[in-house]
Structures are given as C-alpha cells and as structure tokens.
N, CA and C atoms of all chains as a GROMACS GRO file, in nm:
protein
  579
    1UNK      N    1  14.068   6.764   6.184
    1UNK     CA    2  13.930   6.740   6.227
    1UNK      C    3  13.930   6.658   6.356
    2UNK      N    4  13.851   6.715   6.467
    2UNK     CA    5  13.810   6.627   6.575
    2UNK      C    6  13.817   6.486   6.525
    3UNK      N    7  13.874   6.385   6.605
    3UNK     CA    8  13.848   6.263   6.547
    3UNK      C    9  13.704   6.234   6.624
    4UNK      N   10  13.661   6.261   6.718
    4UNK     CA   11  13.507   6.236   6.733
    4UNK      C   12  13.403   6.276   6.579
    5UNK      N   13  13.439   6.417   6.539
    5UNK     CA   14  13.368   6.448   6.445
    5UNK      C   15  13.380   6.363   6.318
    6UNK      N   16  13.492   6.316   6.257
    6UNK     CA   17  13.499   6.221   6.189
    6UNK      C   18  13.479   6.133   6.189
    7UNK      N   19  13.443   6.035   6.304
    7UNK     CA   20  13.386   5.935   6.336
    7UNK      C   21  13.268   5.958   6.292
    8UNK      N   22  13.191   6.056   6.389
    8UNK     CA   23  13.049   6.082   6.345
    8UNK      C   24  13.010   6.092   6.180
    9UNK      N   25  13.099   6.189   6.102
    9UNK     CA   26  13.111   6.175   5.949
    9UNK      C   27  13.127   6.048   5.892
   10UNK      N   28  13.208   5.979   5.942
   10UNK     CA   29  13.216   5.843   5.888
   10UNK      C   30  13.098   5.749   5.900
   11UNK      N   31  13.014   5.755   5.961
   11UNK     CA   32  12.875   5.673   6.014
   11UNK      C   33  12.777   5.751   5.989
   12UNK      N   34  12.778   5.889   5.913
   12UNK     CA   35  12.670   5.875   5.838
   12UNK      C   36  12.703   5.849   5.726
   13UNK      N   37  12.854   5.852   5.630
   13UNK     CA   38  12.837   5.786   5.549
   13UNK      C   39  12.818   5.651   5.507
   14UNK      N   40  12.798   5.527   5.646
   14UNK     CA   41  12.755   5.408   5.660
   14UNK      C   42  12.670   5.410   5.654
   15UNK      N   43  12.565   5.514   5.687
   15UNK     CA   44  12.400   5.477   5.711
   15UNK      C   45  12.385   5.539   5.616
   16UNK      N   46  12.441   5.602   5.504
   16UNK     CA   47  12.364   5.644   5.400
   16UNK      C   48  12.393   5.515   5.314
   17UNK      N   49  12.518   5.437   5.317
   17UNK     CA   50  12.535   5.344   5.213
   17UNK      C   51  12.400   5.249   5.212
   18UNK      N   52  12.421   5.223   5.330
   18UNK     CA   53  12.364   5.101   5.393
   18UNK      C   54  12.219   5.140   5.317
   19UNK      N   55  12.167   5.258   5.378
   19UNK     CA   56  12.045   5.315   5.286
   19UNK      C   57  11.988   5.286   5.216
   20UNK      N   58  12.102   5.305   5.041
   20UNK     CA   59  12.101   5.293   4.918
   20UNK      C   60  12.156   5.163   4.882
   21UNK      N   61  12.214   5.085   4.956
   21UNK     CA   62  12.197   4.922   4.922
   21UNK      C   63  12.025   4.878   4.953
   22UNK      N   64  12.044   4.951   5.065
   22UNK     CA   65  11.882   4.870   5.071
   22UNK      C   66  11.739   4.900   5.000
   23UNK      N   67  11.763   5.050   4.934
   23UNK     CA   68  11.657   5.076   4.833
   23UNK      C   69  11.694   5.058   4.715
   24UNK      N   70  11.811   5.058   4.672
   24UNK     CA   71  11.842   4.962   4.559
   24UNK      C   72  11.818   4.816   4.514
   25UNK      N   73  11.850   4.725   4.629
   25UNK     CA   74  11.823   4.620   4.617
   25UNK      C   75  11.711   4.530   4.700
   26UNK      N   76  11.668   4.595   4.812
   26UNK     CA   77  11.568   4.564   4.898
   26UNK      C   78  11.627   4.443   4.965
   27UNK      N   79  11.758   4.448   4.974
   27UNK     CA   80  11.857   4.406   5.109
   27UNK      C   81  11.928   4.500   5.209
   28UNK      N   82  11.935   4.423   5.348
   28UNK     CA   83  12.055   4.505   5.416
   28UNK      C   84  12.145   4.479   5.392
   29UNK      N   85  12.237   4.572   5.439
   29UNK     CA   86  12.377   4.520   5.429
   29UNK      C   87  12.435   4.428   5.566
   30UNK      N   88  12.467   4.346   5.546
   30UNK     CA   89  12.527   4.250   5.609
   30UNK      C   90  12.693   4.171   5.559
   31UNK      N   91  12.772   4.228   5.560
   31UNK     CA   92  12.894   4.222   5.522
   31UNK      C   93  12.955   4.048   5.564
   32UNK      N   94  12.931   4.031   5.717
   32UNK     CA   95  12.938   3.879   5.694
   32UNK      C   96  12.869   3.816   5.658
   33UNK      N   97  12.721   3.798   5.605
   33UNK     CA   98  12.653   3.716   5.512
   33UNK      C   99  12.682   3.714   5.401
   34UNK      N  100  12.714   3.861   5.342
   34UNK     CA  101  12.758   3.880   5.193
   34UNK      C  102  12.879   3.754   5.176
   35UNK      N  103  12.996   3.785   5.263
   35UNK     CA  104  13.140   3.707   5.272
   35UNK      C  105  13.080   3.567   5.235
   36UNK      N  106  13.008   3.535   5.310
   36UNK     CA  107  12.987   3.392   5.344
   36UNK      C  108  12.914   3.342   5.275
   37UNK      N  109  12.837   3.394   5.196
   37UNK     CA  110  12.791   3.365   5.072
   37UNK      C  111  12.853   3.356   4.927
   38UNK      N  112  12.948   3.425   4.956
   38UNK     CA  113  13.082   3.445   4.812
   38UNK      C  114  13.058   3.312   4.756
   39UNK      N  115  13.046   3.201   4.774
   39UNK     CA  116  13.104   3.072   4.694
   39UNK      C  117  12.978   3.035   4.612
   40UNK      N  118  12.854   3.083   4.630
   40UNK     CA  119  12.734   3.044   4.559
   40UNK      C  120  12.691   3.210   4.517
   41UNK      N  121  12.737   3.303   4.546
   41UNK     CA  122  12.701   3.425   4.452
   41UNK      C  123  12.755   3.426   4.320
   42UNK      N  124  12.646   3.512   4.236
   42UNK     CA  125  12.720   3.510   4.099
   42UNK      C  126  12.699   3.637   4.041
   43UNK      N  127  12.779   3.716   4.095
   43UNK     CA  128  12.799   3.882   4.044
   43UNK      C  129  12.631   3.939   4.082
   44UNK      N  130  12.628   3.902   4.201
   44UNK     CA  131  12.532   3.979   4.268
   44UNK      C  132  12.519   4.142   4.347
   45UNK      N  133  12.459   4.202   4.343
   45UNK     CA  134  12.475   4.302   4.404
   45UNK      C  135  12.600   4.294   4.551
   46UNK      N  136  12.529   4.190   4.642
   46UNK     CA  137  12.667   4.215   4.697
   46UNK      C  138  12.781   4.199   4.739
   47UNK      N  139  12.860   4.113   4.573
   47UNK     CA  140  12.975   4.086   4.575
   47UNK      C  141  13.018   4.225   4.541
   48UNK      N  142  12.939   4.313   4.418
   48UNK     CA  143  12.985   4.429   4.414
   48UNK      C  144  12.951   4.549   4.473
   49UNK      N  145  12.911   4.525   4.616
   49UNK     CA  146  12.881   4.605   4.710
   49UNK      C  147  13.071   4.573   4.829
   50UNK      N  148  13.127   4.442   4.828
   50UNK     CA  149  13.206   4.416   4.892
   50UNK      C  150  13.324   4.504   4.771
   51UNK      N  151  13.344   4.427   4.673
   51UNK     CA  152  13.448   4.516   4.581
   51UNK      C  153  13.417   4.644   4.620
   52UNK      N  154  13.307   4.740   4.616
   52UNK     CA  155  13.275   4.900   4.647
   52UNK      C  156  13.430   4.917   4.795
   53UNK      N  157  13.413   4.804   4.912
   53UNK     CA  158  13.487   4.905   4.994
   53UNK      C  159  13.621   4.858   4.980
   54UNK      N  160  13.677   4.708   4.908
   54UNK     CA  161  13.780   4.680   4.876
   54UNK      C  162  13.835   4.821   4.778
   55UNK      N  163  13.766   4.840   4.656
   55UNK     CA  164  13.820   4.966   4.577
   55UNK      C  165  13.836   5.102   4.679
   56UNK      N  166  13.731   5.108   4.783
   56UNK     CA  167  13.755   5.242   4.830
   56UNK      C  168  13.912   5.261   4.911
   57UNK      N  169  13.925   5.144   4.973
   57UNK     CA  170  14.068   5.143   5.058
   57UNK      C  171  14.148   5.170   4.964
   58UNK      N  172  14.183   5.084   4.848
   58UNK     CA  173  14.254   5.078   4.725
   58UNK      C  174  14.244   5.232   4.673
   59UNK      N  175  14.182   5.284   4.649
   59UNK     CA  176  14.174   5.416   4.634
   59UNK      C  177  14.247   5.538   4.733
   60UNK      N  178  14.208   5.495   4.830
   60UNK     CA  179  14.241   5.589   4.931
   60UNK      C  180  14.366   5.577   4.960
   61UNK      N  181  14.438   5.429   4.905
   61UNK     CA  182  14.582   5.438   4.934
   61UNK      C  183  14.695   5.481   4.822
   62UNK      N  184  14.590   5.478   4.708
   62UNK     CA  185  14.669   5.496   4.594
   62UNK      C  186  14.718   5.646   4.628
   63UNK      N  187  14.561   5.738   4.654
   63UNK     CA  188  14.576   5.889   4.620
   63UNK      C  189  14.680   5.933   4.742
   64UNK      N  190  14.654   5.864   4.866
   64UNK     CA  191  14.726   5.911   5.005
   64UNK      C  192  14.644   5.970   5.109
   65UNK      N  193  14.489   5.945   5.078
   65UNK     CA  194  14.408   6.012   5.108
   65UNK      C  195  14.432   5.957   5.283
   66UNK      N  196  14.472   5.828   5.316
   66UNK     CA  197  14.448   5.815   5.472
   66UNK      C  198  14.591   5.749   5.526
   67UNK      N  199  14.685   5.790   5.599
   67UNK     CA  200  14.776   5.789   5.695
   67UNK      C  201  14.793   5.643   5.712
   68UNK      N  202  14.849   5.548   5.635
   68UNK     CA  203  14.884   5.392   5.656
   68UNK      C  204  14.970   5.393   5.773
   69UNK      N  205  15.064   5.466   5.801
   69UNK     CA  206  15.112   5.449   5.919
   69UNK      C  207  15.055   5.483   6.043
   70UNK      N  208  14.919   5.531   6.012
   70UNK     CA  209  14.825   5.538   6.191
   70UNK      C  210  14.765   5.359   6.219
   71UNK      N  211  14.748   5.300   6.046
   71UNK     CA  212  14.688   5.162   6.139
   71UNK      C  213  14.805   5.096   6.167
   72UNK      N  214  14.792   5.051   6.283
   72UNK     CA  215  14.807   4.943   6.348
   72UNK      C  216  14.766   4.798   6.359
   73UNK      N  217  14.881   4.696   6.330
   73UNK     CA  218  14.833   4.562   6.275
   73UNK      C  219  14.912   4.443   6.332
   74UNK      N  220  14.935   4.357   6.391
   74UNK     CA  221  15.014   4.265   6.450
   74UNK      C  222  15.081   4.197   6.321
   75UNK      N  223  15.228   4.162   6.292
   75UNK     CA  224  15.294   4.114   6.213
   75UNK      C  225  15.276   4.009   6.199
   76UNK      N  226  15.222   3.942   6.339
   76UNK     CA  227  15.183   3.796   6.339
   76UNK      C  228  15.073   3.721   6.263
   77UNK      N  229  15.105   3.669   6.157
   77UNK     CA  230  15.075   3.615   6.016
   77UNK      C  231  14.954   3.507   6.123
   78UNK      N  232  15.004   3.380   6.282
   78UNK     CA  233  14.943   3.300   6.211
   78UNK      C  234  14.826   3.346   6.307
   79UNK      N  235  14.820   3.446   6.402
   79UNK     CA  236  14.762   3.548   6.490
   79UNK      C  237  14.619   3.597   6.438
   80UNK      N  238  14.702   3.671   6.277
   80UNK     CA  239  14.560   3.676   6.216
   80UNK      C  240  14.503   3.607   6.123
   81UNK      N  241  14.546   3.450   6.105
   81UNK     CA  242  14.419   3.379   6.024
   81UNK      C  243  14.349   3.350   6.137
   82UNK      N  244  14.440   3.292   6.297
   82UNK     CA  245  14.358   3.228   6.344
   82UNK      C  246  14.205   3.367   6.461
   83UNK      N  247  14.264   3.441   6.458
   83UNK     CA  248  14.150   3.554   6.403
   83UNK      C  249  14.064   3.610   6.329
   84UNK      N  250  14.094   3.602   6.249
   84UNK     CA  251  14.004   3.555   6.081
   84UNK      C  252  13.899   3.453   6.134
   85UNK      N  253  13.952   3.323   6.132
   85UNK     CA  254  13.894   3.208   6.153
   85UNK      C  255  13.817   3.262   6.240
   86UNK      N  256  13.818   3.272   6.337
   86UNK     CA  257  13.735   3.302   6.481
   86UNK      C  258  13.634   3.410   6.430
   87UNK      N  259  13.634   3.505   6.385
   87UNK     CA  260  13.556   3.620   6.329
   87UNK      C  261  13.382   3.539   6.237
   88UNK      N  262  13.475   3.462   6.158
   88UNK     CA  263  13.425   3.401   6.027
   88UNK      C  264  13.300   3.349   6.150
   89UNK      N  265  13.351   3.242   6.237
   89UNK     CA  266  13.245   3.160   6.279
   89UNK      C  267  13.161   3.201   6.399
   90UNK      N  268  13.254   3.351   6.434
   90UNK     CA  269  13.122   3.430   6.558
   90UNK      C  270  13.074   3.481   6.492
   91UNK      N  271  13.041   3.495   6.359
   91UNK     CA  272  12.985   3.596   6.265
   91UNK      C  273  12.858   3.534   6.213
   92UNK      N  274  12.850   3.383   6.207
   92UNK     CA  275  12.819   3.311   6.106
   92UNK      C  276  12.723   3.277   6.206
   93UNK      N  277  12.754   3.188   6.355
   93UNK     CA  278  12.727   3.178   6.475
   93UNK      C  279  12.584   3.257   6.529
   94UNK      N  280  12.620   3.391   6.507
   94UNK     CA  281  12.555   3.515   6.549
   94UNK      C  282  12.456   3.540   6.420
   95UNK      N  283  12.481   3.486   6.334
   95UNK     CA  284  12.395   3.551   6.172
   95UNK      C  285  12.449   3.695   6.156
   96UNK      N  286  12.564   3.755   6.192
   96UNK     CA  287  12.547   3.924   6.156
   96UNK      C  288  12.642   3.957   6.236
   97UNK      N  289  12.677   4.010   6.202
   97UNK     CA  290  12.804   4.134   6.258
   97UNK      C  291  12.801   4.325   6.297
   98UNK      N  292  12.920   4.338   6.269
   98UNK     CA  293  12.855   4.486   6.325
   98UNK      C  294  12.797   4.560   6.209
   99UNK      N  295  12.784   4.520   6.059
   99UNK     CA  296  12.714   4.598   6.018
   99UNK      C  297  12.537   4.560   5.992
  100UNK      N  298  12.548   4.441   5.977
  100UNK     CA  299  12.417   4.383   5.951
  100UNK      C  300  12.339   4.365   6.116
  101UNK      N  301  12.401   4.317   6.212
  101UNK     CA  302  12.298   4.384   6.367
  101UNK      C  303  12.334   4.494   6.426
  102UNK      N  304  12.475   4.525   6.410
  102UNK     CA  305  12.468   4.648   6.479
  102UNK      C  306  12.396   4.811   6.410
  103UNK      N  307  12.472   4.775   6.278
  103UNK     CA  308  12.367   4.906   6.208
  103UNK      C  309  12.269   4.859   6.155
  104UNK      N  310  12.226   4.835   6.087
  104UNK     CA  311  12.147   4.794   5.992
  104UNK      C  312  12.005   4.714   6.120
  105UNK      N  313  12.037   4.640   6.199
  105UNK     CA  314  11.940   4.539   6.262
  105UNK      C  315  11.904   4.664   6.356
  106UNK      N  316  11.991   4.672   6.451
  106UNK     CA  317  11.947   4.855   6.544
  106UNK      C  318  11.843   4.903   6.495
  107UNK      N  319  11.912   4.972   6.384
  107UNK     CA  320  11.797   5.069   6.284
  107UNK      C  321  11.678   4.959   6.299
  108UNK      N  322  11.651   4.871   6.238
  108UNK     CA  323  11.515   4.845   6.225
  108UNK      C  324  11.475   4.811   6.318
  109UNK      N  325  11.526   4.848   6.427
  109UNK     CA  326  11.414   4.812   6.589
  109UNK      C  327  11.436   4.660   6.622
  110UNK      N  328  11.533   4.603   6.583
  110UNK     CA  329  11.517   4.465   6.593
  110UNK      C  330  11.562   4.379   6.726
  111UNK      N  331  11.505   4.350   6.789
  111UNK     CA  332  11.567   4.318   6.924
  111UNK      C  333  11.679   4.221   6.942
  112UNK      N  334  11.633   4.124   6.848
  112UNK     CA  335  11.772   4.002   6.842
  112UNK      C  336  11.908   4.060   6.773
  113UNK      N  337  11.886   4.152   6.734
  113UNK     CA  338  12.014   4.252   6.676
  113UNK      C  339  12.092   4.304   6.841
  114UNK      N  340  11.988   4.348   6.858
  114UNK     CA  341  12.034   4.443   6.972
  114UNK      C  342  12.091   4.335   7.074
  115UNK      N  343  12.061   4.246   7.104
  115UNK     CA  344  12.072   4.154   7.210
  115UNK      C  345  12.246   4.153   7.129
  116UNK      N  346  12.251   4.096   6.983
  116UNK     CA  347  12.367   4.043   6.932
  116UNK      C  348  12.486   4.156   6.961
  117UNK      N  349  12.455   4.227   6.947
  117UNK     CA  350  12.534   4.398   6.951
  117UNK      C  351  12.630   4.394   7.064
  118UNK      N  352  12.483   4.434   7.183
  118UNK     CA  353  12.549   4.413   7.294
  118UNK      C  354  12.655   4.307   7.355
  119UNK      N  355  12.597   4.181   7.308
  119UNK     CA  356  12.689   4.040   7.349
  119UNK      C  357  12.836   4.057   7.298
  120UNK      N  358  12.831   4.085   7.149
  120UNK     CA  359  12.966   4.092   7.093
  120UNK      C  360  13.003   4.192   7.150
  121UNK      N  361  12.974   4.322   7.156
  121UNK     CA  362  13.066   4.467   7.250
  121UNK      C  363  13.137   4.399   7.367
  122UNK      N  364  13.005   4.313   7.450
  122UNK     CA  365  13.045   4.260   7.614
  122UNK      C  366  13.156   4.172   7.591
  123UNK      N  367  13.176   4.117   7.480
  123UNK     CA  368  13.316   4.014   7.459
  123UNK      C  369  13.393   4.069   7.461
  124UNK      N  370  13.388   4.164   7.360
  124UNK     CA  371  13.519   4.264   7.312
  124UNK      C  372  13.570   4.330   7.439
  125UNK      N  373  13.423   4.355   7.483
  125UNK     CA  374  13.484   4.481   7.600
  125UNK      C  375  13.599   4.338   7.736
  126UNK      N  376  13.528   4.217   7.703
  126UNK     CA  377  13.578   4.170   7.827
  126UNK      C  378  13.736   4.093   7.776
  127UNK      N  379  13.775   4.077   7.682
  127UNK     CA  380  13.881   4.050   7.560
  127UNK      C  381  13.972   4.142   7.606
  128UNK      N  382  13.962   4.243   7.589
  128UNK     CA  383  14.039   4.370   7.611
  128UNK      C  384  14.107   4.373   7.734
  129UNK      N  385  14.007   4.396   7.796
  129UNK     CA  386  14.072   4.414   7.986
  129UNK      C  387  14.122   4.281   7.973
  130UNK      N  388  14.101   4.167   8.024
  130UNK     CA  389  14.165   4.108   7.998
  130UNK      C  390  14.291   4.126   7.942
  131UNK      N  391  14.322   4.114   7.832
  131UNK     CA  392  14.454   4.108   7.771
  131UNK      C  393  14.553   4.256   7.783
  132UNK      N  394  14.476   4.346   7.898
  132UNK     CA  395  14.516   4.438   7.935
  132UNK      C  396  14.613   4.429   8.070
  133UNK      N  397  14.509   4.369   8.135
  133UNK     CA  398  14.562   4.305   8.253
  133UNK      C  399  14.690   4.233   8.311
  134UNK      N  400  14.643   4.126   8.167
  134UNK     CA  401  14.772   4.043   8.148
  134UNK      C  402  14.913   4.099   8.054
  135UNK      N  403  14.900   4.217   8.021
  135UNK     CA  404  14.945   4.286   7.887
  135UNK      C  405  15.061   4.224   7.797
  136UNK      N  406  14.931   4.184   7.726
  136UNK     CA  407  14.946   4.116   7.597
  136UNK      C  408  14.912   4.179   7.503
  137UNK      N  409  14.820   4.328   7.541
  137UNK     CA  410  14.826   4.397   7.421
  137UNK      C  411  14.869   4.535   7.403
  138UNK      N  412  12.736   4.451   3.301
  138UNK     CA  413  12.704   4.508   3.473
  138UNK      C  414  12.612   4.575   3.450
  139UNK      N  415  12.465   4.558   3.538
  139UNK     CA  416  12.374   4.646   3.500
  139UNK      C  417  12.371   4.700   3.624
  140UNK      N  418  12.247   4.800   3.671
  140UNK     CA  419  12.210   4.913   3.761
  140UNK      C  420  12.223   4.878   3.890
  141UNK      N  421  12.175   4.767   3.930
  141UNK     CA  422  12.148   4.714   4.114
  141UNK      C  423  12.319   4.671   4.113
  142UNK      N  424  12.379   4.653   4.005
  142UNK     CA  425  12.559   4.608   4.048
  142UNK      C  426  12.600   4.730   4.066
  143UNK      N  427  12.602   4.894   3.964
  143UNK     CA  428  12.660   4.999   3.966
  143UNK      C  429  12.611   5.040   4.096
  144UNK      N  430  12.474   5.040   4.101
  144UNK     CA  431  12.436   5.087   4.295
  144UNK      C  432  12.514   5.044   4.392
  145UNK      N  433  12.558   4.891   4.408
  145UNK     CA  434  12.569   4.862   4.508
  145UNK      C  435  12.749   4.875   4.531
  146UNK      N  436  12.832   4.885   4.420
  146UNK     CA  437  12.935   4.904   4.415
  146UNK      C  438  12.922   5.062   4.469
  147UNK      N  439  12.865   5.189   4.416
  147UNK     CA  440  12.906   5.264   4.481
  147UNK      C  441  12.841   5.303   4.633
  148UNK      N  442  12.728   5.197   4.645
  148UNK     CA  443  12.725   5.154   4.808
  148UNK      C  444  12.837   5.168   4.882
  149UNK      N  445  12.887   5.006   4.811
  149UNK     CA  446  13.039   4.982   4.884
  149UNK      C  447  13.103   5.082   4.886
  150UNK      N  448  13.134   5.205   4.767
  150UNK     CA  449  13.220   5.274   4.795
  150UNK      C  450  13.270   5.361   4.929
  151UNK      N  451  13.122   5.389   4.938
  151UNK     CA  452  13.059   5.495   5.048
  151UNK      C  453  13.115   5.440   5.168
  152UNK      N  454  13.030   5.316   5.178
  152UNK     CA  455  13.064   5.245   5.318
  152UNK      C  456  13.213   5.234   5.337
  153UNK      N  457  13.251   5.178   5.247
  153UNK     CA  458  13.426   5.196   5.284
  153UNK      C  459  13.534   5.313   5.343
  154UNK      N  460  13.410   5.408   5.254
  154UNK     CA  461  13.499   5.588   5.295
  154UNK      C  462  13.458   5.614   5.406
  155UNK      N  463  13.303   5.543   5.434
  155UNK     CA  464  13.323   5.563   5.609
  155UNK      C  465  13.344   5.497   5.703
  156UNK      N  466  13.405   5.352   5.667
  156UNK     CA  467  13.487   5.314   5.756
  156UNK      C  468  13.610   5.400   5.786
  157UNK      N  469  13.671   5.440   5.692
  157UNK     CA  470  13.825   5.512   5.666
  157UNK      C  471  13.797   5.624   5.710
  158UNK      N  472  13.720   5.707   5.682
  158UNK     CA  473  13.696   5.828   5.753
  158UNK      C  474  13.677   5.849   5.879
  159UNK      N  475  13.598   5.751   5.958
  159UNK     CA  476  13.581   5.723   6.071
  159UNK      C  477  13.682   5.656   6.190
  160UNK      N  478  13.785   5.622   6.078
  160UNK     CA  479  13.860   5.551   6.170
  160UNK      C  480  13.884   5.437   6.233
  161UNK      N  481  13.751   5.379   6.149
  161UNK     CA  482  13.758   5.186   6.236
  161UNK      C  483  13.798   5.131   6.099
  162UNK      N  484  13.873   5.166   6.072
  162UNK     CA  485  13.983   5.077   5.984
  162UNK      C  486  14.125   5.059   6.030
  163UNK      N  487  14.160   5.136   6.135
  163UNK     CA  488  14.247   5.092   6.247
  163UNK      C  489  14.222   5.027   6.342
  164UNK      N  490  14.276   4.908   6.394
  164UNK     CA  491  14.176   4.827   6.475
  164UNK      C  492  14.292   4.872   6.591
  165UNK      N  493  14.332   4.970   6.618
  165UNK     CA  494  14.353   5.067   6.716
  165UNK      C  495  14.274   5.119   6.772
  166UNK      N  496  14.198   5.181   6.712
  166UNK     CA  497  14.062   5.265   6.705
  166UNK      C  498  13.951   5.146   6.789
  167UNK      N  499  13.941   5.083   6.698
  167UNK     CA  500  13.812   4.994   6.765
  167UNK      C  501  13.864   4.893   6.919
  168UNK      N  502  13.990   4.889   6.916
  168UNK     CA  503  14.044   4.853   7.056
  168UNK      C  504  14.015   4.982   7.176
  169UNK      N  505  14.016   5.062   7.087
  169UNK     CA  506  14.064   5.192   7.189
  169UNK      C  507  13.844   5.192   7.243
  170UNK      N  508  13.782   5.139   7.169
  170UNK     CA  509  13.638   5.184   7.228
  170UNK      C  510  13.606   5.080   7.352
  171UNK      N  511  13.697   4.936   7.269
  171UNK     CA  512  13.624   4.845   7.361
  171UNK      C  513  13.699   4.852   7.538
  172UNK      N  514  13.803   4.917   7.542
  172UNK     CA  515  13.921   4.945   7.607
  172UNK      C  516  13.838   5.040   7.741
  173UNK      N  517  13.692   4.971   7.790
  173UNK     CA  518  13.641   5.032   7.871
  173UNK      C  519  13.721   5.125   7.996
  174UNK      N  520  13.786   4.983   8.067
  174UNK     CA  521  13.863   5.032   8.192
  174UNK      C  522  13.998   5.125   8.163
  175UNK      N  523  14.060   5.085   8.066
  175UNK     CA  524  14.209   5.192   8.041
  175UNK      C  525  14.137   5.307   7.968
  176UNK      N  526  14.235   5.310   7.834
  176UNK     CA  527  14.214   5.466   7.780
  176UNK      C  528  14.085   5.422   7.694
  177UNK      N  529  13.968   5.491   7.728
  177UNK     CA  530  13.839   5.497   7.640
  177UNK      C  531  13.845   5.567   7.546
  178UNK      N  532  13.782   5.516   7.380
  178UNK     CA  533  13.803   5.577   7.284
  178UNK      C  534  13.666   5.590   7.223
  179UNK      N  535  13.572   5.685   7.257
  179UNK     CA  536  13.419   5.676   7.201
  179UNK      C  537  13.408   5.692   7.118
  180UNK      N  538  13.513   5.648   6.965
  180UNK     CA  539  13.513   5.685   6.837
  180UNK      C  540  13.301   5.639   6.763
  181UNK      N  541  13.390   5.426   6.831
  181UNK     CA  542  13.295   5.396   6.742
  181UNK      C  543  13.151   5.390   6.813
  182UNK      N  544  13.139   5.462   6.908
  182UNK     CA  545  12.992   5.523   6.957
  182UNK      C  546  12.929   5.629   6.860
  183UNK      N  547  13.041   5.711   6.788
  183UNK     CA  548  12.993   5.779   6.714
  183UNK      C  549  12.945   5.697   6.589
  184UNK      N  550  13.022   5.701   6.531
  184UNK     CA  551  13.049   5.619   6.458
  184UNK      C  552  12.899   5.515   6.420
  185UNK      N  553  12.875   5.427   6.517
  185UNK     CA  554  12.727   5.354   6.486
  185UNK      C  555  12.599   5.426   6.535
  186UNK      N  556  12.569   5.524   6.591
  186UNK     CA  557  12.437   5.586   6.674
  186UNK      C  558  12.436   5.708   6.627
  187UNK      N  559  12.551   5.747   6.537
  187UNK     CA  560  12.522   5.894   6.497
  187UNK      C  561  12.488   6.024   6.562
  188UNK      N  562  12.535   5.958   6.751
  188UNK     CA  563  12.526   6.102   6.806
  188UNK      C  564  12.594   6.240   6.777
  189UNK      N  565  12.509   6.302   6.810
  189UNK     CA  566  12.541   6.462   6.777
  189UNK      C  567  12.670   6.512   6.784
  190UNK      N  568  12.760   6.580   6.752
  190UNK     CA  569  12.870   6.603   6.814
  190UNK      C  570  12.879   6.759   6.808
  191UNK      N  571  12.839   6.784   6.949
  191UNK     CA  572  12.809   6.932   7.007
  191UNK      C  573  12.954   6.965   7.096
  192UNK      N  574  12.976   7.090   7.065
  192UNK     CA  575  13.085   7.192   7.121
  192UNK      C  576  13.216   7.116   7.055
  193UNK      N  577  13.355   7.140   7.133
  193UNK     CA  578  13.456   7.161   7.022
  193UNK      C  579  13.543   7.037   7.118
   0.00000   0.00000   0.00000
C-alpha cells in the first residue's frame, strides 16, 4: 500500500476513534491530559481509552501485524527520558498535544488549537534542520 | 467494567491501529514530515487533515 494512502487510512481511523470517545463519553481525546491525569483517575474512561492503544501495539506485535524493524529508536536510554521529560512539560505547558489540538481542537474550529499546532510543527520543523545541519541526526 | 470503559478501550483500540497503520509510530516517519528542507515526508499531513489521496 502507498504509504501516503495508509497514512490517510490511519487518520481516519483517528478521527473515527476520537469520534466515539467523544460520543461516548462527551470528552475529547486528549492523550496528554489523559497521561497527566493518571495519578487522580480511577478507571475512568480514559485510562481505558490509553490501555485501548497500549493493547493495540501489544497486539499488533504479538500477531506480526507491523514490521518492528521499520521503527526506528535511539538506544540512548538517558536521550529518551530526558525527551520524555521535555514532551511531558511542552504538553502540559501547551494544555494539548497533537491529538487533543491538533485533531481533536482543529476539528472544532478552535483557534488556540490551531495557533498550538502550528507553534509545535514550527519547533519541530525548526529542531530538525537544525540537527540536520549540524548532523546529529 | 461497565459501557463508557468498553467504549473507550475500543476507542483506544482504533486510535492505536491508526497510529500503526499510518505510520507515526515510527518516529522516522514523523521526523521525515517535520524534515521540511531535506527529504520531505507528507505522511503525517495525511494522516491529521484527511486529505484526499487522488491518483497512484
């Protein structure tokens, strides 16, 4: 399959999830709020909305369904907490990430989404070159 | 476990299969979009805007 086309397949099956979390529960999905809420949730919808994509990977690796050797991951242990870390608090920072402003906030027309979207892309995008430049990555 | 937990778990499921399906579960992939100036990868354009994907 085109990997464009699968991309595209893959994001509507985000916007359908996202969907049915939200007429189910009359929340968006917001994956770093969910996270960051973990320590005062108590088997709320979406701790088991987070288990949903923990099991799906888990699944997909059991059956063989997706190519572990296409991702790509730096070995460097302390690389990615202190990435982690950094994620956690532009996430938290921002109120939302890419699923809660970029899909989810988009969709509803929301401008401070959109503003957030763009800002984080413009990092990423400027992260990149950067460390392209200098090649470090 | 009642109904809004079974929903939202197979929420998650979904969403997960389309991260994986899509490909931004390689953060290859999502390097490769933000990767304006070198090799551009318009995966996750698709991916969040759901444009069309016309001809081959």
């Amino acid at each position: 399959m085109h990997p464009y086309l699968s991309a595209w397949l893959g994001g509507v099956l985000i916007g359908i999830a996202c969907v049915a979390y939200l007429y189910t529960t009359g929340k968006v999905v917001g994956v770093s709020g969910m996270i960051a809420r973990l320590p005062t949730t108590k088997a709320s919808p979406a701790l088991w909305f987070l288990l949903g994509i923990l099991l799906s990977a888990l699944l997909a690796r059991l059956f063989g369904w997706i190519d572990h050797n296409a991702i790509s991951l730096t070995d460097n242990h302390v690389l990615l907490i202190i990435a982690g870390v950094l994620v956690g608090v532009g996430t938290r920072l921002g109120s939302g990430c890419t699923s809660g402003h970029g899909i989810c906030g988009i969709s509803r027309l929301s401008l401070r989404s959109m503003v957030a979207t763009v800002t984080f892309m413009a990092a990423g995008i400027l992260i990149v070159a950067v460390t392209r430049l200098w090649g470090l990555l | 476990m009642n109904k809004a937990q079974i929903y939202a778990l197979m929420a998650g499921l979904l969403f997960g299969a389309g991260l994986l399906i899509s490909g931004m579960a390689n953060p290859a992939k999502v390097i490769g979009f933000l990767d304006v100036f070198g090799a551009f990868d318009a995966s996750l354009a698709f991916v969040m805007r759901w444009f069309l994907f016309l001809g081959n």
